[in-house]
N, C-alpha and C positions, 0 to 999 in steps of 0.2 A: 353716333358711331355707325360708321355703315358695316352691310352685314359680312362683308370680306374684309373690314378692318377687325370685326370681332373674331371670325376665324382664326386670323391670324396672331391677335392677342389670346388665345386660348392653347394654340399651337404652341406659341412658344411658352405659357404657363408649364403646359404637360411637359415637354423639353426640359425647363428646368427642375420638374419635380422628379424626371427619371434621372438626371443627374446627379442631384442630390443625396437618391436611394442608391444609385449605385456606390455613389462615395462612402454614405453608413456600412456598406454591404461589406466594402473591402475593408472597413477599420475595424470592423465587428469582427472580421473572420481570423484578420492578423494579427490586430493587438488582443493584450489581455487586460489589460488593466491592472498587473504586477508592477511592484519596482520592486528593487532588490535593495541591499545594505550600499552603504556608503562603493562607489565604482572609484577605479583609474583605469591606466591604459588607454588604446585604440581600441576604436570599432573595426565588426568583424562582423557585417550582415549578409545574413545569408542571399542566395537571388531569388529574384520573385519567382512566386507561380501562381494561378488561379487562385482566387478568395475561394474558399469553400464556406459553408453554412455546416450549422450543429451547433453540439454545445460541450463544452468545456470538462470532462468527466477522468476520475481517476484510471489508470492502464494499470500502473505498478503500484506498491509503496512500501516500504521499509521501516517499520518503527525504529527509530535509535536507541539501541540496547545500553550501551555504554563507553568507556572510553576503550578502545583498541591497548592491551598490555605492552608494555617494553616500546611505546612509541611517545611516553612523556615529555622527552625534549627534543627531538624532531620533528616528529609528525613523520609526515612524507616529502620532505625538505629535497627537492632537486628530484623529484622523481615522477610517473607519469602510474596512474591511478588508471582500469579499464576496467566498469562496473558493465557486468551483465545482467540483462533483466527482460521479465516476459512480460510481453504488454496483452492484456484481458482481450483489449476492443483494438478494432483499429483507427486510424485517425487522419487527420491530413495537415497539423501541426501538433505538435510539439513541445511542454516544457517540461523544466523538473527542477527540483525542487535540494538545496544543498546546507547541510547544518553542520553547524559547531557546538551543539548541547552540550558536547564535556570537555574541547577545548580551552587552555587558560590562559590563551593569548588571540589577538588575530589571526583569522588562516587568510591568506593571501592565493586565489587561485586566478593564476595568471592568464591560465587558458583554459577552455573546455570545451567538448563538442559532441555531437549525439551523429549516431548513423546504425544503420539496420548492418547486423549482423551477416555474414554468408551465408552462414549459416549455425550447425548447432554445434557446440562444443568449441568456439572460434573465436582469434582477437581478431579477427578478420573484417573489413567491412564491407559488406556490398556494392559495387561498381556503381559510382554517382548518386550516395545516400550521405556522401561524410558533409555534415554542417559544424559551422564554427557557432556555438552559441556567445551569446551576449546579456548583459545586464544591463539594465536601464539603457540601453544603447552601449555601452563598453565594453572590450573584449576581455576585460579584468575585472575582479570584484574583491572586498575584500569585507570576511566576515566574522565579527565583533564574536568573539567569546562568547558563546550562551546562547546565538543565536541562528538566524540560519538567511537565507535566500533564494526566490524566485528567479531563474532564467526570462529573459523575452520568450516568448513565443517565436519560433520557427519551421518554416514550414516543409512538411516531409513528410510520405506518406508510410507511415506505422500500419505494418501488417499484423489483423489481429492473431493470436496467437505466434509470435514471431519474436528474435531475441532482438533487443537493441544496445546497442555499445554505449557507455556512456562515460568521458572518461573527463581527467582532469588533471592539469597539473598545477602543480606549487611549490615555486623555487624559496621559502624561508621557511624557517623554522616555525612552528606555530603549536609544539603544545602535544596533547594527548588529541588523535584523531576519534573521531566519533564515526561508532560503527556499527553494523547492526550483524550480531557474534553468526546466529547457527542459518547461512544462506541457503544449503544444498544447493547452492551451484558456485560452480570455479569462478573467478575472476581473474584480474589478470594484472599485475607490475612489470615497470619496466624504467632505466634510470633515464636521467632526463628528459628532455620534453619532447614526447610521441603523440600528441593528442589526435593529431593531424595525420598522423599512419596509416592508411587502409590496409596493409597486406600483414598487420600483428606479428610481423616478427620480430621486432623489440623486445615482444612484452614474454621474455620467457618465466619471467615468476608466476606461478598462479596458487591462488588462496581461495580459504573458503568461507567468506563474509564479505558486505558491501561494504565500503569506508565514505562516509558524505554522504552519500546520493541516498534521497528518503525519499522522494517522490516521481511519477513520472505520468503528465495529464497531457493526455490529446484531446483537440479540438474532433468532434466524432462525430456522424450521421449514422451510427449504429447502434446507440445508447442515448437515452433519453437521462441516466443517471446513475450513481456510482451507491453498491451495499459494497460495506465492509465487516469486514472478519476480523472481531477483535477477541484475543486471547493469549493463550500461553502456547507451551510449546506442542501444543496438542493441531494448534491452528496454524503453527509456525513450522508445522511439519516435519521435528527432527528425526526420524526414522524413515522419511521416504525415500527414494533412490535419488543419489544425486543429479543433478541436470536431467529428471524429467518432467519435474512441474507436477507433482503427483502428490499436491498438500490440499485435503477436502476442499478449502476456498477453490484451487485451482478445479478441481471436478467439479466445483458447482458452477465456475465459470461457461467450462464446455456444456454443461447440461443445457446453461442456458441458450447457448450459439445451436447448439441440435434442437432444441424446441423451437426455436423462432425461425432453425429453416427447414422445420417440418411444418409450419404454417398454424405450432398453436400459441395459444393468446397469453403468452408470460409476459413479464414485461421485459422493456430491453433494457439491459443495467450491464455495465460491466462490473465487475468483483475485484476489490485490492483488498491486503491481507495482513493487518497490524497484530499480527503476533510475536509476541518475544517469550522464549525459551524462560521456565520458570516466574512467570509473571503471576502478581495476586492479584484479588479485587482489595484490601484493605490496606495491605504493609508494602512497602519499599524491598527493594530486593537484592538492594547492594548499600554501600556508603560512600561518603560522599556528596558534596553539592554543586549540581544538583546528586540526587541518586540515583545508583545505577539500577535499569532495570524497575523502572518507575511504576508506582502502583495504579491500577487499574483507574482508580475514581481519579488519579491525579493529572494523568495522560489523558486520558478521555478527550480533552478539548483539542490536543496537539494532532492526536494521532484518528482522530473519528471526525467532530464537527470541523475541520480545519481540511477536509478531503473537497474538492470541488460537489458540488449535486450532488449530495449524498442523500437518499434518499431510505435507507433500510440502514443497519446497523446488526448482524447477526453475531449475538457475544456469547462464548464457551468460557467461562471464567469461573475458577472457586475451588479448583484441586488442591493447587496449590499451597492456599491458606490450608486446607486440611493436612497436607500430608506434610508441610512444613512447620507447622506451630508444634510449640513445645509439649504444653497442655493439648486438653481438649478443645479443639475449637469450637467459638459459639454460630450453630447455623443461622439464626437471629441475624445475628451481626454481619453474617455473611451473605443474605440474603437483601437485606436493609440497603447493604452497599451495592447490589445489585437494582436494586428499587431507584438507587439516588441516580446511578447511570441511566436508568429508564428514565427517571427525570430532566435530565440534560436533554438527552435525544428528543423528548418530546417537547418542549420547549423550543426549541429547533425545527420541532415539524416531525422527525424523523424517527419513520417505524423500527419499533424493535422485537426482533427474535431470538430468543431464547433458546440455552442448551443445555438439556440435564447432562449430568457428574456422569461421566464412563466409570466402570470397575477400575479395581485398582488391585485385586486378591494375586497373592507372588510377588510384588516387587518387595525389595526390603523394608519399606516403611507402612507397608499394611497391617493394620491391628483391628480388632473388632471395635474397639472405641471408634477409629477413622471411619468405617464401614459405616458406623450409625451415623455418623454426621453426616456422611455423602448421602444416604438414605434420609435424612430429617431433608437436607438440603433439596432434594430431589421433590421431596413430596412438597415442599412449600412454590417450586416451579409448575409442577403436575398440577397443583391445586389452583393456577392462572392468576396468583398474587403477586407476580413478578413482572411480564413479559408480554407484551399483546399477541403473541404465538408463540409456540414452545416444539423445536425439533429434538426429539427424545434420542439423542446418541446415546444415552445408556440403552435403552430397549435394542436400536439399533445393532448393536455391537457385544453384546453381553451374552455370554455361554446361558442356552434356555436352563440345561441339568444344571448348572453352577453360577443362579446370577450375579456370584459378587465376583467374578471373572470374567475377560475376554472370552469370544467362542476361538478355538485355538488360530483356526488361518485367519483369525482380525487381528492376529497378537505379532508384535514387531519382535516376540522376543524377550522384553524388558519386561512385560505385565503391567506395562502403564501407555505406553504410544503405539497407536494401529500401524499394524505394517500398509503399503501399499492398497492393496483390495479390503482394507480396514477405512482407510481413507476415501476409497469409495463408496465404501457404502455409509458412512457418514454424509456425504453428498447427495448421497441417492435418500436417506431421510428425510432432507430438507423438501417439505411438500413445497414447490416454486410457486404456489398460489397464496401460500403465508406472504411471499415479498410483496405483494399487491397493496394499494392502497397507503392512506398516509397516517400519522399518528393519532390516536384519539383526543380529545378535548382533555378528558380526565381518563386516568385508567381503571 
């Protein structure tokens, strides 16, 4: 072979290898590697735009609380559904994620579509953000009783910190919708099929919980990986102001966007936030099957390892059992179930942080028997037999002259959930150098 034959045999070697790479480049960027439940209907794909590069990480997400009341034998039959929700990170595609956990028939959703918000308080969409999503490639999907469904991927650039519509319609009857009850933020109904509306003025009903819509992951070059916030209502933020994102998950999100563009060395994670109002670590918290309000060890897989690159795990869990059991609760026992959940995550990989018991002294279920358990409870976290870090929101937030109480501007009021500037400084507790690092071998 002469040596301008080999040139040219080498040329076009490279030629086909950059070819190659580019084609990975764009299948990697736009597909996900989801499929959803059984499909019909047309396709409904969005138009292209650049492959972007990143990786795959939680924005939103919603644990499913239970079945939505007084919608047992409809659903939302002939009506158009417009979830609102804050996305952590930002991203340059798009899915989410759609369940039927308490449904007792097929839900049928015929249509769906995501687009960036106008803005705040708004069914509104932003000018050239509305996409038509798809399932396995179908503009319809249809989802079995008990279970739930991936969207395709579509691409759209998700502003971090910014609201996204996310909406859905479903013309048959399908059963008790599945929702997830205390959102502090509006949403939005509207009858027939609107999904495709930018200018929100259909949707004049507006509620306050998500119905479906549990997840929402961007493809993201500004997150390496997703912690989440699993707990009760404490995490689930029912006393913050509505529609302003003001749930400690949510402050420790922005904590983390201010450290990373002040130049210091946190990691970059975005934060989704699986907490349901009244949730235990041991018992169930409704009836029913499945049950409503599912217990902590039980969800765990659905609602935690089940999150795209999850990476941390930061759990507030264990009031609950205290201040709802009949008897004395056993801290033991309560503790143990926290231990198994360490187990899961590490098995997984995935580091976890720990949250001591806040006070609880005023509301009506306080007793000094309750006090000592939250106290036994406490010290068996403090003492690092639980947790491979431990962010002390009782120290945090606890009156110095009266520690079995809120100090009063952390108190919502009730004597059990932080108001606002409660909720921040719960955030502001969490040392951001706990999230570093990965699980240990043994704990």
């Amino acid at each position: 072979m002469t040596r301008r034959h080999g040139c040219a045999l080498l040329s076009a070697i490279i030629a086909l290898v950059v070819a190659l790479s580019a084609a990975i480049y764009v299948s990697v960027a736009v597909g996900d590697g989801h499929t959803g439940a059984k499909n019909g209907g047309s396709s409904g794909r969005a138009d292209a735009v650049p492959a972007s590069t990143g990786v795959w990480v939680g924005a939103w997400s919603a644990s499913p609380s239970g079945a939505e009341p007084d919608t047992g034998t409809d659903g939302t039959a002939g009506r158009s559904i417009r979830n609102v929700v804050h996305a952590s990170v930002s991203g340059t595609s798009a899915r989410i994620t759609l369940s039927n956990l308490y449904g007792t028939r097929a839900l049928t959703i015929a249509h769906a579509s995501i687009a960036v918000a106008a803005g705040p308080d708004t069914a509104a969409a932003a000018t050239g953000t509305m996409r038509r999503l798809t399932f396995g490639g179908a503009g319809s999907v249809v989802v079995p009783a008990g279970g739930q469904t991936v969207s395709d991927a579509v691409p759209l650039l998700v502003p971090r910190g910014g609201d996204l519509l996310v909406s859905t319609y479903s013309p048959a009857s399908s059963g008790p919708v599945t929702f997830h009850e205390e959102a502090r933020q509006i949403g939005y109904a509207a009858d027939g099929d609107h999904i495709q509306d930018a200018t929100g003025t259909p949707y004049a009903e507006h509620d306050d919980h998500w119905r479906y819509l549990t997840a929402l992951d961007v493809l993201s070059n500004e997150a390496d990986g997703t912690v989440v916030a699993l707990g009760d209502s404490l995490t689930d933020g029912v006393t913050s102001t509505e529609n302003a994102n003001r749930r400690w998950p949510d402050a420790v999100s922005d904590r983390l966007r201010t450290a990373l563009g002040s130049g210091e060395d946190v990691p970059r994670y975005s934060v989704v936030n699986a907490g349901i109002s009244g949730n235990r670590v041991l018992a169930d918290g409704g009836p029913g099957h499945p049950a409503g309000n599912t217990s902590g060890l039980k969800r765990f897989a659905r609602d935690v390892l089940a999150r795209p690159n999850v990476k941390v795990v930061v759990i507030d869990l264990g009031v609950n059992d205290i201040l709802r059991s009949e008897r004395r609760a056993d801290p033991e026992a309560i503790l143990d179930g926290l231990r198994e959940l360490v187990r899961q995550a590490h098995a997984r990989g995935i580091r976890v942080v720990g949250a001591t018991l806040m006070p609880f002294q005023g509301h009506p279920r306080y007793t000094d028997v309750r006090e000592e358990v939250r106290q036994e409870v406490n010290a068996g976290i403090r003492a690092g037999k639980v947790y491979d870090a431990v962010v002390d929101f009782d120290e945090a937030l606890r009156d110095p002259y009266n520690p079995r109480a809120f100090r009063s501007d952390y108190d919502s009021g009730d004597h059990l959930h932080p108001s606002d500037k409660g909720y921040r400084a719960m955030a502001r507790a969490l040392d951001l150098e706990d999230l570093k690092g990965s699980a240990p071998a043994r704990l």
